[in-house]
Structures are given as structure tokens and as C-alpha cells.
ChimeraX commands (.cxc) that place a marker at each C-alpha (Angstrom):
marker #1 position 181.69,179.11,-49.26 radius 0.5
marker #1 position 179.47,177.21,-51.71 radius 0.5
marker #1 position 180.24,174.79,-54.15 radius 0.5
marker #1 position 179.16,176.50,-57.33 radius 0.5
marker #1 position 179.50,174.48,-60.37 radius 0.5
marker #1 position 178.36,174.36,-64.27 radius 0.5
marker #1 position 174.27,172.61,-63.70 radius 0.5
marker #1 position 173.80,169.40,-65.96 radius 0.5
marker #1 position 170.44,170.48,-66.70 radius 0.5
marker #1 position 170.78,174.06,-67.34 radius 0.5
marker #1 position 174.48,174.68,-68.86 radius 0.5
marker #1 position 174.87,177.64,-66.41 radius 0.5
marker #1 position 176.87,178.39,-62.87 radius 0.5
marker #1 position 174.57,176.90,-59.83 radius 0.5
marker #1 position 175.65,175.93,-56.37 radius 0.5
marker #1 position 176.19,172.32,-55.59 radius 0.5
marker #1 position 174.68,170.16,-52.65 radius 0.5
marker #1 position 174.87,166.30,-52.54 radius 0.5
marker #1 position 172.30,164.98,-49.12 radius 0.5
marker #1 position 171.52,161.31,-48.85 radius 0.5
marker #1 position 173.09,160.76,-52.49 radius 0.5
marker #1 position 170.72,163.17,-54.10 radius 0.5
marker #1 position 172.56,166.26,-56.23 radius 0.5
marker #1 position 170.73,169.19,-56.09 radius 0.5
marker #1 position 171.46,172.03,-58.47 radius 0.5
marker #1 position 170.07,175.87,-57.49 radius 0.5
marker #1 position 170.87,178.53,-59.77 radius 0.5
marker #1 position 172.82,180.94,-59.01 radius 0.5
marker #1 position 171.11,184.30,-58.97 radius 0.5
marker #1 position 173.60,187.39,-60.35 radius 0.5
marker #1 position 172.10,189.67,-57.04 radius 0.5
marker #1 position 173.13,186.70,-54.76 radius 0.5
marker #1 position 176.77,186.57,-56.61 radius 0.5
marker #1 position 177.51,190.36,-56.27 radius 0.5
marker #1 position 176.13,190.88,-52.95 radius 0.5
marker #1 position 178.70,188.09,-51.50 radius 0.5
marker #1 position 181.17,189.46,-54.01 radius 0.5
marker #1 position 180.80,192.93,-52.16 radius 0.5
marker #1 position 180.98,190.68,-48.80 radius 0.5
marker #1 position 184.59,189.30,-49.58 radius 0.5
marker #1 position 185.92,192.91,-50.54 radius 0.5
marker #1 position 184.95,194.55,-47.71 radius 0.5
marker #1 position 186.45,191.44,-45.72 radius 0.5
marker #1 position 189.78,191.57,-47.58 radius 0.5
marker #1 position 190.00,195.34,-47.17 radius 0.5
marker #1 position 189.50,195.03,-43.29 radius 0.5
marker #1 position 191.93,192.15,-43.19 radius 0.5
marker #1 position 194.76,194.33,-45.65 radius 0.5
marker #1 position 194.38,197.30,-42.91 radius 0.5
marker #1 position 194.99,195.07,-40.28 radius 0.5
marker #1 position 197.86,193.55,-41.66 radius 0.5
marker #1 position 199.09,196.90,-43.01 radius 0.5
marker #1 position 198.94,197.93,-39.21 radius 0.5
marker #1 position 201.00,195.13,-37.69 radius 0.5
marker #1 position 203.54,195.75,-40.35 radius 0.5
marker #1 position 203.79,199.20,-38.93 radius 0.5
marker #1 position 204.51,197.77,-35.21 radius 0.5
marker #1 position 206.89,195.23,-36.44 radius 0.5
marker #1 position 208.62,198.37,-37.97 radius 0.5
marker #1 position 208.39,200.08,-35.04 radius 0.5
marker #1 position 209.83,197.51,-32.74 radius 0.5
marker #1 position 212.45,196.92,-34.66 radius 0.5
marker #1 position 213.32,200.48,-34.85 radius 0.5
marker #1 position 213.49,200.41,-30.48 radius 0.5
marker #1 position 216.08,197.67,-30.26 radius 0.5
marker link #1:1,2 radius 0.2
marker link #1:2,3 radius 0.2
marker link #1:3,4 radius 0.2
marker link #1:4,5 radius 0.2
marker link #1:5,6 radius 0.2
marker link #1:6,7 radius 0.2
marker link #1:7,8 radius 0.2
marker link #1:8,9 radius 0.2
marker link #1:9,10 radius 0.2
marker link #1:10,11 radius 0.2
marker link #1:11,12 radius 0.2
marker link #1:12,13 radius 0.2
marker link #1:13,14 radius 0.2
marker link #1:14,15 radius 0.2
marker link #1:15,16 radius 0.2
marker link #1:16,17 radius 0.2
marker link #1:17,18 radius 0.2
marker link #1:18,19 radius 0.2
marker link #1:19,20 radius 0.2
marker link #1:20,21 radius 0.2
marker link #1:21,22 radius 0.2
marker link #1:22,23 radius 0.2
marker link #1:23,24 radius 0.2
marker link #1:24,25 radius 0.2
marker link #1:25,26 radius 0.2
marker link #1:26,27 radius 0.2
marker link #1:27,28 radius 0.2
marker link #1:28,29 radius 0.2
marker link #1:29,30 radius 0.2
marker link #1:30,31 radius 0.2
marker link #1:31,32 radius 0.2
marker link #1:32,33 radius 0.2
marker link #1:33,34 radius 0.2
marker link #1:34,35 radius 0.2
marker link #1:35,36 radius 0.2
marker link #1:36,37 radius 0.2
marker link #1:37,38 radius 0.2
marker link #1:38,39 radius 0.2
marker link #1:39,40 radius 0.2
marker link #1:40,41 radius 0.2
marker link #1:41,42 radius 0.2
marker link #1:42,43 radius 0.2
marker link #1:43,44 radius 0.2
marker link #1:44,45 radius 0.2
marker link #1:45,46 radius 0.2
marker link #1:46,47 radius 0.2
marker link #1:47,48 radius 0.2
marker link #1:48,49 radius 0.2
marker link #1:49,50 radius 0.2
marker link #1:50,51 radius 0.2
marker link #1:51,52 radius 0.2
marker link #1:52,53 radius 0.2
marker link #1:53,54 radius 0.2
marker link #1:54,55 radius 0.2
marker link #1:55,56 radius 0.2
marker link #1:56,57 radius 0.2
marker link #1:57,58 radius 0.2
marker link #1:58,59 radius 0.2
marker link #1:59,60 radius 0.2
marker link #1:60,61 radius 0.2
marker link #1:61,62 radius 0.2
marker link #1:62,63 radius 0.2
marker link #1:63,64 radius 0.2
marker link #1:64,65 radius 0.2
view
């Protein structure tokens, strides 16, 4: 994930980088921000059906002893 923090310049949210001591600042477009929101829903609602699924079969074994 990026670092996104408040730019010194600016006042508003950007992503953070430091290479060879430098600090770079790049503004963070609202596109960019809702496409990876969408991104980490659609990864948290594959990961709660999985985990909704093993909860099933540890029900279900638990059931056959």
C-alpha cells in the first residue's frame, strides 16, 4: 500500500516516497483513491466468503465426531 500523507507544499493528501534522501510528494488523484478503494472491497468480500466457508466445514466436522 502507499504511504499517503498531508503534502508540505500543497496542504492536501499525496503519497509519500523518500529515494536517495529526496521526499517526493504526488498528489493523490480522487479516481486513483476510489478505484483502489473498490480494489480492497472486492478483496475483503472474497476473503469474508472464504472464511464464511471454512466456518461452515469446521461446523460440519465437528458435527461428524
Amino acid at each position: 500500500m502507499s504511504d499517503v500523507r498531508i503534502c508540505l507544499t500543497c496542504g492536501g493528501k499525496a503519497k509519500y516516497k523518500e529515494k536517495d534522501g529526496v521526499i517526493i510528494f504526488t498528489k493523490v488523484e480522487e479516481d486513483v483513491a476510489f478505484k483502489k478503494i473498490e480494489q480492497l472491497k472486492k478483496a475483503m468480500t472474497k476473503y469474508k466468503e472464504k472464511v464464511e466457508a471454512l466456518e461452515l466445514q469446521i461446523a460440519e466436522l465437528k458435527k461428524s465426531k
